[in-house]
N, C-alpha and C positions, 0 to 999 in steps of 0.2 A: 504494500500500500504506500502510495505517493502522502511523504510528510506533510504535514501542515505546516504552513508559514505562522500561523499562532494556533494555542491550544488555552480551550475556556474552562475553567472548572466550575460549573454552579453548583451550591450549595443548599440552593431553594428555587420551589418549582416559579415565585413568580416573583424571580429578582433574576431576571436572563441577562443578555448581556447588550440589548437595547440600540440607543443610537448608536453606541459606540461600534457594533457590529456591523451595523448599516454603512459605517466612514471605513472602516477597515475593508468592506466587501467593496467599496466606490473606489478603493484605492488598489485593488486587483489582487486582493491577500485570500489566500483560502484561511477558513477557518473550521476549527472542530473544536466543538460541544463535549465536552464531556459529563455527563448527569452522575458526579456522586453520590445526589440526593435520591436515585433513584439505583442506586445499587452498581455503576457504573464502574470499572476497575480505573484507578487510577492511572494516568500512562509513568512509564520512567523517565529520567531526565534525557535521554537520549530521544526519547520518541517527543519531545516536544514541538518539534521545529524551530524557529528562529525564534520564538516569543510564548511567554506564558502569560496569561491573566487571571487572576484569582479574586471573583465576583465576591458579593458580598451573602449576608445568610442571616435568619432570624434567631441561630444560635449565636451562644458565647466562645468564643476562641478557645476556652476550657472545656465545653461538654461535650467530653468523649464518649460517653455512655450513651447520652441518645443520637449521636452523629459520629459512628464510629471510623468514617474515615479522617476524621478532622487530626488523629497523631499523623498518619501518613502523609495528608497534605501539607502536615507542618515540615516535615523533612524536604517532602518535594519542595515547597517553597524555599528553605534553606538552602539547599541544593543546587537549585536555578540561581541563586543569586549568589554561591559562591564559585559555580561553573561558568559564569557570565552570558548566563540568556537574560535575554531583558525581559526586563517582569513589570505587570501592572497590578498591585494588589489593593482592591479595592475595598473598603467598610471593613467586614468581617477577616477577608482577604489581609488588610492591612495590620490588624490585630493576631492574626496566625500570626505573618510575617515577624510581628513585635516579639511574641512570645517564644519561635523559633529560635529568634536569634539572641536568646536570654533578658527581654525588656518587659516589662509588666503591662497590663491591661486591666482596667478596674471596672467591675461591673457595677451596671447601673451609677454612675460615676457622679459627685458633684461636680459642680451647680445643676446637672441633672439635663435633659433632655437638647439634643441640639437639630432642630426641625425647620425646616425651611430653605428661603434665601439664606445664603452666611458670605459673613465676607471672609475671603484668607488673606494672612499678610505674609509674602513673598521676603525670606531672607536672603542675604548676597550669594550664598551657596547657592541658590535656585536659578540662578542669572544665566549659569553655565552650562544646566543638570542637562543632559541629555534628552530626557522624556518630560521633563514640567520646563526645562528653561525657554522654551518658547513664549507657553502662557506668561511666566513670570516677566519675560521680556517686554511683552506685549500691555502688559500692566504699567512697568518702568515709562516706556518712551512713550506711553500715551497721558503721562504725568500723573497717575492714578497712585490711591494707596495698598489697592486690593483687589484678586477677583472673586466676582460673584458666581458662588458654586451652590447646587443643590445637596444636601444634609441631609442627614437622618438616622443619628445614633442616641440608643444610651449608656453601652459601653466604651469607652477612651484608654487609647492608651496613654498612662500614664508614665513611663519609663522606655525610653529609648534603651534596645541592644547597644552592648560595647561595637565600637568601631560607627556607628552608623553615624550618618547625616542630615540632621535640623533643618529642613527644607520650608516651612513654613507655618504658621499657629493660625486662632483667630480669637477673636476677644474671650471665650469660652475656655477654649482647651487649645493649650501650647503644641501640641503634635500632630499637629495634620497632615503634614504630607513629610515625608521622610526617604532616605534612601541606605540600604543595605547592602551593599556590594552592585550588583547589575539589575536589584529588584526597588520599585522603587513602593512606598504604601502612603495611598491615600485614604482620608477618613471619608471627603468628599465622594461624591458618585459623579463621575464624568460619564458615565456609559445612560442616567436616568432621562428620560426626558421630559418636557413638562410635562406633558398628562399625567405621567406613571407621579411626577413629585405631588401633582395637585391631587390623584387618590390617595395617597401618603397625610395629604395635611387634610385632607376632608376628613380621615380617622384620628383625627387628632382634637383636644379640647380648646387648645390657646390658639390654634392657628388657622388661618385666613388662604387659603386656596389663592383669591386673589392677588395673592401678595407674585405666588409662583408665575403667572401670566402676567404681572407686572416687570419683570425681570426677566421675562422668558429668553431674549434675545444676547444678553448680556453672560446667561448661563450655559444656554445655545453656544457660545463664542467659545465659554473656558470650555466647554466638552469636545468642541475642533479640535483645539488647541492642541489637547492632551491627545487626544486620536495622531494628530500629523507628525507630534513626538515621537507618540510608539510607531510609526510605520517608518517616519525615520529610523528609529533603533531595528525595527526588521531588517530593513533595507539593509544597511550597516553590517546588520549578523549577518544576513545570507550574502554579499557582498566578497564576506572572509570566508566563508565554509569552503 
């Protein structure tokens, strides 16, 4: 069987891998699905192809008992990012990633819920990063402080792994986007789109659906962003293979 150019891992049936699939498939990348949540064997780090993405999930980064591939995907994730496939590890994805590489994750986390539009603040590290220094660029020369991403957690991680990289916070919680050897983990969901955000905030008590269609364009942009990175970083892998 011909590799995939990226490999998807989801974790839940109805957190797929959304726009971001749709930019990667425009950009001529094959892609495969992998359904762990549906019993799906894991692939190995070799069967990857040039890129891995590790969606996000309605469990915790800890419960292995009722998600029993979640130890295995932490390896693999570890794995990919010290064998240098480039990796996008998204919500839950990014919270593996955390705890893989020996960083903490705190369930249900204060100040407690972080739902909606959110702004991120882009540190100097981010200028250069391979897969977010686009968006972060894009922030900079447009004289901005931050971009506006779609949220939706209420576990955080709290503790960055040894060796990683401080990519950027937001007024809420300091670790949002981070990077680990060639993987990188967002709290953010660049792959969500507005509809899927505005069902998200419609289940919600404090929050205003409106707000997501007010900003749709602005979220829209960061979720390109990060899409032209990781295909950048494809590119790049298969490039050298």
């Amino acid at each position: 069987m011909t590799s995939p150019d990226v490999t998807v891992i989801q974790s839940s049936p109805d957190l797929p891998i959304g726009s971001l699939g749709d930019q990667l498939a425009s950009a001529g990348l094959r892609v495969r699905t992998v359904r762990a949540d549906e019993g799906e064997a894991l692939p190995t780090c070799a069967e990857l192809g040039a890129a891995l993405i590790v969606l996000d999930g309605w469990m915790s980064a800890y419960d292995d008992e009722a998600s029993p591939w979640l130890p295995e995907l932490r390896t693999l994730l570890l794995e990919a990012a010290t064998e240098g496939v480039p990796t996008l590890a998204v919500g839950l994805g990014a919270q593996l990633l955390a705890v893989a590489g020996g960083g903490q994750v705190t369930l249900a986390a204060p100040p407690g819920p972080e739902t909606g539009p959110v702004r991120v603040f882009w540190r100097p590290e981010a200028l250069t990063d391979p897969l977010v220094g686009e968006l972060a660029r894009s922030v900079a020369e447009a004289g901005e402080r931050a971009s506006l991403v779609p949220s939706m957690h209420v576990d955080a991680v709290t503790e960055l792994p040894e060796g990683a990289v401080w990519l950027a916070s937001s007024n809420m919680y300091p670790f949002q986007v981070f990077r680990l050897g060639s993987a990188v983990g967002t709290q953010f969901h660049a792959e969500v789109s507005t509809m899927r955000l505005s069902a998200w905030l419609l289940s919600g008590e404090d929050s205003d659906p409106a707000h997501a269609d007010e900003h749709a364009e602005r979220m829209a942009s960061s979720g390109r962003a990060v899409a032209a990175g990781l295909v950048a970083a494809v590119r790049a892998a298969s490039a050298l293979s």
